[in-house]
C-alpha positions as CSV (number, residue, x, y, z in Angstrom):
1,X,0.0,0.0,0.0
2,X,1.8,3.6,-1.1
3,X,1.6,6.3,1.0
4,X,-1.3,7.9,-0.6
5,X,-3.8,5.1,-0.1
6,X,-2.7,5.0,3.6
7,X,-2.8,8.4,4.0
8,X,-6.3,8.4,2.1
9,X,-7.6,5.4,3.9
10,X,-6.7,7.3,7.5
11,X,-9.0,10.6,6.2
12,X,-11.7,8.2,5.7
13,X,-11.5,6.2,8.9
14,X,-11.7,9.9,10.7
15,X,-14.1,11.0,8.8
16,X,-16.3,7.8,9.8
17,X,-15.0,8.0,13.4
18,X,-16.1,11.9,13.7
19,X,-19.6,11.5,12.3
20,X,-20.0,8.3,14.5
21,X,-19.2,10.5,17.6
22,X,-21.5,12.9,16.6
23,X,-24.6,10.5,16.6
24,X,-23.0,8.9,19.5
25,X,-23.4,12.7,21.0
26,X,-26.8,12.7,20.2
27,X,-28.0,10.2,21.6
28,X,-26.7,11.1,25.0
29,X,-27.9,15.1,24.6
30,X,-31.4,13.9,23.8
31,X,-34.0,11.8,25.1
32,X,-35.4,8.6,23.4
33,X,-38.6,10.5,23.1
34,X,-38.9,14.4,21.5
35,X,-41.8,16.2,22.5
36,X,-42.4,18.7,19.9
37,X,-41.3,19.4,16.3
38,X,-38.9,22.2,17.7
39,X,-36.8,19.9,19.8
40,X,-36.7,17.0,16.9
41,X,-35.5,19.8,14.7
42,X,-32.5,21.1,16.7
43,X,-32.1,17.6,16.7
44,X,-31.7,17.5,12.9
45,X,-30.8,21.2,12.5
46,X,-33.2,22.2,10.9
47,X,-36.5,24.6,12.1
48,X,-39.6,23.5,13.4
49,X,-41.6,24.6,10.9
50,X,-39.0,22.4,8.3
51,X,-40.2,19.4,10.3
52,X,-43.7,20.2,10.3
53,X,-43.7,20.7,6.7
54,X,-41.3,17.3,6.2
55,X,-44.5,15.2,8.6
56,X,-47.0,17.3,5.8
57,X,-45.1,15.4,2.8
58,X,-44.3,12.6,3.9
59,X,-40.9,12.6,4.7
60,X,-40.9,11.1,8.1
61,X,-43.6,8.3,9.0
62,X,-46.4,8.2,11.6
63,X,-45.7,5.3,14.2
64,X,-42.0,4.7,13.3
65,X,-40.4,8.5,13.2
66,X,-42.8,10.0,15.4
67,X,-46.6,9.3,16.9
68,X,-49.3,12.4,18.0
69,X,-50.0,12.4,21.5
70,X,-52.6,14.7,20.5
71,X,-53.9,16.9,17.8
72,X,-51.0,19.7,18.6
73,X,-48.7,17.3,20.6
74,X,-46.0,15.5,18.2
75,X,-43.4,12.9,19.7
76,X,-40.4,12.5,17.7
77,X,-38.5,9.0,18.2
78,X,-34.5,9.9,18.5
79,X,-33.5,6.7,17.1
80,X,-35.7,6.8,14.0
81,X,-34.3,10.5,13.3
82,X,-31.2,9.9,13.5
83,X,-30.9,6.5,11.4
84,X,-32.7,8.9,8.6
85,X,-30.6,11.9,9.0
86,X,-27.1,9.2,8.9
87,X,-28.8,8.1,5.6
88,X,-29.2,11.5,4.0
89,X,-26.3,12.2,5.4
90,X,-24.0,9.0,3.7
91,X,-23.5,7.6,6.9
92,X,-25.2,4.6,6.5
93,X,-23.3,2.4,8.3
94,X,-23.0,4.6,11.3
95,X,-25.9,3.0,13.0
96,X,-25.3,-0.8,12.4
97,X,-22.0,-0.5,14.6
């Protein structure tokens, strides 16, 4: 192996490792459970009215990314956010470690 392919090998393997301790981050900072679409979007980093508008197309799923506890009361589930956002993100196997 030449120098370049180690040396390209090593930015992918911190690359991996920093998006992997980001999640990891995440789900220490946050509950299992969001209450609200402004929480689930500082989550994501995005607004609440982006996730509002997201649940309106069809983006995220009812019962698997988040459930109403009421007309105005959406839960958010952590897990199911962030496994979406790794995917969108190219981080697919971040979540299967």
């Amino acid at each position: 192996m030449s120098e370049n392919e180690m040396q390209e090998q090593a930015k992918q393997t911190a690359k991996y490792l920093v998006a992997f301790m980001g999640v990891e981050l995440k789900r220490m900072m946050y509950p299992v459970e969001l209450k609200g679409d402004a929480l689930a979007g500082q989550l994501l980093g995005v607004t609440a009215e982006a996730m509002k508008q997201r649940r309106a197309r069809g983006v995220y799923r009812d019962k698997y990314h988040y459930y109403k506890k009421s007309d105005k009361i959406v839960v958010w589930f952590r897990d199911a956010l962030l496994e979406e956002w790794s995917y969108q993100n190219g981080s697919k196997a971040l979540l299967s470690s």
